[in-house]
Legacy VTK file of the C-alpha trace (Angstrom):
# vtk DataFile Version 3.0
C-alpha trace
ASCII
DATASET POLYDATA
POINTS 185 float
0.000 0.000 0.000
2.952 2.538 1.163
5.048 1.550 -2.237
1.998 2.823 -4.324
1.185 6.130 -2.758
5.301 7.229 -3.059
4.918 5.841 -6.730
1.715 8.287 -6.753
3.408 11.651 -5.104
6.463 10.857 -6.975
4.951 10.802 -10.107
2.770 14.179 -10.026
6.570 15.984 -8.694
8.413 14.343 -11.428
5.388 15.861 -13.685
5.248 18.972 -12.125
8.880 19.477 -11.847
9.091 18.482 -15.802
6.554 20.676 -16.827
7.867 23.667 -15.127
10.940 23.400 -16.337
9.405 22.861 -20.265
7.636 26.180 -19.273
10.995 27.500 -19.068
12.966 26.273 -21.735
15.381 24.277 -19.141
16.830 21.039 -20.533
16.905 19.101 -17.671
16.110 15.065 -16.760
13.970 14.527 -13.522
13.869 11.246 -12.358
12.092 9.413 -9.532
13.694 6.567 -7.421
11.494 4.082 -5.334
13.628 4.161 -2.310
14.331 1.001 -0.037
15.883 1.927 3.739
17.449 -0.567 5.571
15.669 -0.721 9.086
16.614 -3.108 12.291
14.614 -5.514 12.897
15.334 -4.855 16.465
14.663 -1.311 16.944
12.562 -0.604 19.608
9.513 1.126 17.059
8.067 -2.683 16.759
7.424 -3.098 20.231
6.133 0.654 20.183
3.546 0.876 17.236
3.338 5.036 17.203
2.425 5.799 13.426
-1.045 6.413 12.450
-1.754 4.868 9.117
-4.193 4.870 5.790
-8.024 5.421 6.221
-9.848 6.165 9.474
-12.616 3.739 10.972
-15.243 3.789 13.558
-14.269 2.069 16.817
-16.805 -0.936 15.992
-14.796 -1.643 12.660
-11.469 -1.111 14.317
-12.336 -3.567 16.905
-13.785 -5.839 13.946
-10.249 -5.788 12.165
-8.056 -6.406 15.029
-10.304 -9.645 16.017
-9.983 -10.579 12.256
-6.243 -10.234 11.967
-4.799 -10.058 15.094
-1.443 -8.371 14.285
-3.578 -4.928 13.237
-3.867 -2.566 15.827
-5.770 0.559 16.145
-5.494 4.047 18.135
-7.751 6.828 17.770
-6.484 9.308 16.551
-7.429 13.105 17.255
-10.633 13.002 17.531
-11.513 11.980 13.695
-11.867 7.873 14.324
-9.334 5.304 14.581
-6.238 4.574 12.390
-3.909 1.843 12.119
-0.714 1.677 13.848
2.151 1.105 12.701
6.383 0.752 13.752
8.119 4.051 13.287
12.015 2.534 13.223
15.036 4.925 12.436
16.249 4.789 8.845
20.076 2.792 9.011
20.739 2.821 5.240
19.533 3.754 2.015
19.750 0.829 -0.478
19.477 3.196 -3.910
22.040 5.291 -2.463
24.306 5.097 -5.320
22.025 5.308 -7.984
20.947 8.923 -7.025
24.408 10.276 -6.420
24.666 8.540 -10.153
21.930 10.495 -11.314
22.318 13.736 -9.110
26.335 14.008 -10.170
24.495 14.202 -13.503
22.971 16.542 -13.433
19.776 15.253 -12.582
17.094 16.693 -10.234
15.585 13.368 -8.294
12.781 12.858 -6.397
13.970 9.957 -3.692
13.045 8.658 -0.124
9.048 9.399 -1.209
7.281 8.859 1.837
10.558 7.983 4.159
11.215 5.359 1.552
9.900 1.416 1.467
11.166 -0.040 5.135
13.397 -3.247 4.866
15.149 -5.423 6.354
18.349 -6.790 6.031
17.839 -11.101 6.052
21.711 -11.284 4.929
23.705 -11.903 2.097
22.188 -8.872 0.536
18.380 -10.153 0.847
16.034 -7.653 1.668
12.335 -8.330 3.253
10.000 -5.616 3.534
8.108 -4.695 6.719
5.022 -3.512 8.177
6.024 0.013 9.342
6.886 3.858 8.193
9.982 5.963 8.035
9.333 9.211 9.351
10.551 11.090 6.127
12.380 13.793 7.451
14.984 11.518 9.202
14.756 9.440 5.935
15.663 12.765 3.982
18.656 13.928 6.858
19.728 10.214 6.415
20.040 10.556 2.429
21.574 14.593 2.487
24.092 13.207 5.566
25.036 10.037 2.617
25.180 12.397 -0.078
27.070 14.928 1.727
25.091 17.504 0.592
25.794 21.247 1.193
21.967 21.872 2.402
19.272 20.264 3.290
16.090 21.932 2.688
12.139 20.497 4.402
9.435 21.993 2.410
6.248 22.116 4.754
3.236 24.858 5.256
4.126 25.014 8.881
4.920 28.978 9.523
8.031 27.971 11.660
10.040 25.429 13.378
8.988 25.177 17.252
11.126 24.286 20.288
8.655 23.212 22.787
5.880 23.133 20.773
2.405 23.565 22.171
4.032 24.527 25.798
3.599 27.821 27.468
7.967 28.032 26.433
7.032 27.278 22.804
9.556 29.327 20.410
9.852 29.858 16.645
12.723 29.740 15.388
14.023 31.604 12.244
17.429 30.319 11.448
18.773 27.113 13.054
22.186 24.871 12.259
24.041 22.300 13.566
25.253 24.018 16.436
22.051 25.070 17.842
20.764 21.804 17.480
22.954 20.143 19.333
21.707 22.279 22.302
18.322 21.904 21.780
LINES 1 186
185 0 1 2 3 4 5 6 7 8 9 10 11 12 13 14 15 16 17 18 19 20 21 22 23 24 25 26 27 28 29 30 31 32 33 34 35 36 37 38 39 40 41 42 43 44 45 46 47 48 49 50 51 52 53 54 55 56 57 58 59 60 61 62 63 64 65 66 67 68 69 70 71 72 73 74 75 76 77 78 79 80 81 82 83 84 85 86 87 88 89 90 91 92 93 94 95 96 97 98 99 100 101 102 103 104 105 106 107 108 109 110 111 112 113 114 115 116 117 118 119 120 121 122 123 124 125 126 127 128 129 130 131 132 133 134 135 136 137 138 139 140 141 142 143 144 145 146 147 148 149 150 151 152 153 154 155 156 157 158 159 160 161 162 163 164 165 166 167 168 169 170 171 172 173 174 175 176 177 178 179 180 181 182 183 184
């Protein structure tokens, strides 16, 4: 399910981006990556199932899916019904790494770790499982400009501002941050 919505919002980017750039007279190649990120199997996030998922439900067909298939489980979730949960584990390495430094030191703009990117595992020997969880997709994006040693890395969002404390009665925006600030945060 996760593999086909990054396909989804990769595609209409990789459109947009192309089109824009058409507008412009730019001869440029865009190219999407499906992403795989190397997760452990051990992290703590699959004892801890944090990450609301896909459609909401009532309580009575929550409760209905989680007798039917007892590895589901459901939270509410704000007030708007109940959502799937799912493992939230830290992104250890991104398998596609080298083919978007390929395409990047080309020249190329690509759209990469859609989503977080698709969680694996590592079985050994190279062979990769998927599993039932969700890369937050910031740390999945830090993770890939940290690889790529990339001079910036930049999180579009329509949030006014980053927060320290957010939602406390010490909540501050911040209007410039970088590494040494955030180590003292």
């Amino acid at each position: 399910m996760w593999l086909n919505e990054s396909r989804y919002i990769g595609y209409h980017l990789q459109q947009s981006i192309e089109n824009e750039l058409k507008s412009r007279k730019v001869d440029k190649n865009v190219a999407t990556v499906i992403t795989q990120v190397i997760v452990d199997k051990n992290d703590e996030a699959f004892k801890y199932l944090t990450k609301p998922v896909g459609m909401f439900y009532t309580k009575e067909e929550s409760e209905k899916n989680s007798k039917r298939k007892r590895d589901l489980h459901f939270v509410e979730d704000a007030g708007r019904g109940y959502r799937r949960v799912v493992a939230s584990p830290q992104p250890i390495k991104i398998v596609e790494l080298d083919t978007v430094k390929q395409l990047a030191d080309s020249g190329t703009i690509v759209i990469t770790v859609g989503g977080g990117g698709i969680p694996v595992i590592d079985k050994g020997e190279g062979i990769l499982q998927g599993v039932d969880a969700v890369i937050d997709k910031d740390k999945s994006s830090a993770k890939l400009a940290k690889d790529l040693e990339a001079d910036m890395l930049v999180i579009l969002t329509a949030v006014e501002k980053v927060y320290i404390n957010f939602n406390k009665d010490n909540q501050q925006g911040l209007d410039f941050m970088n590494l040494k600030m955030r180590q003292s945060i």
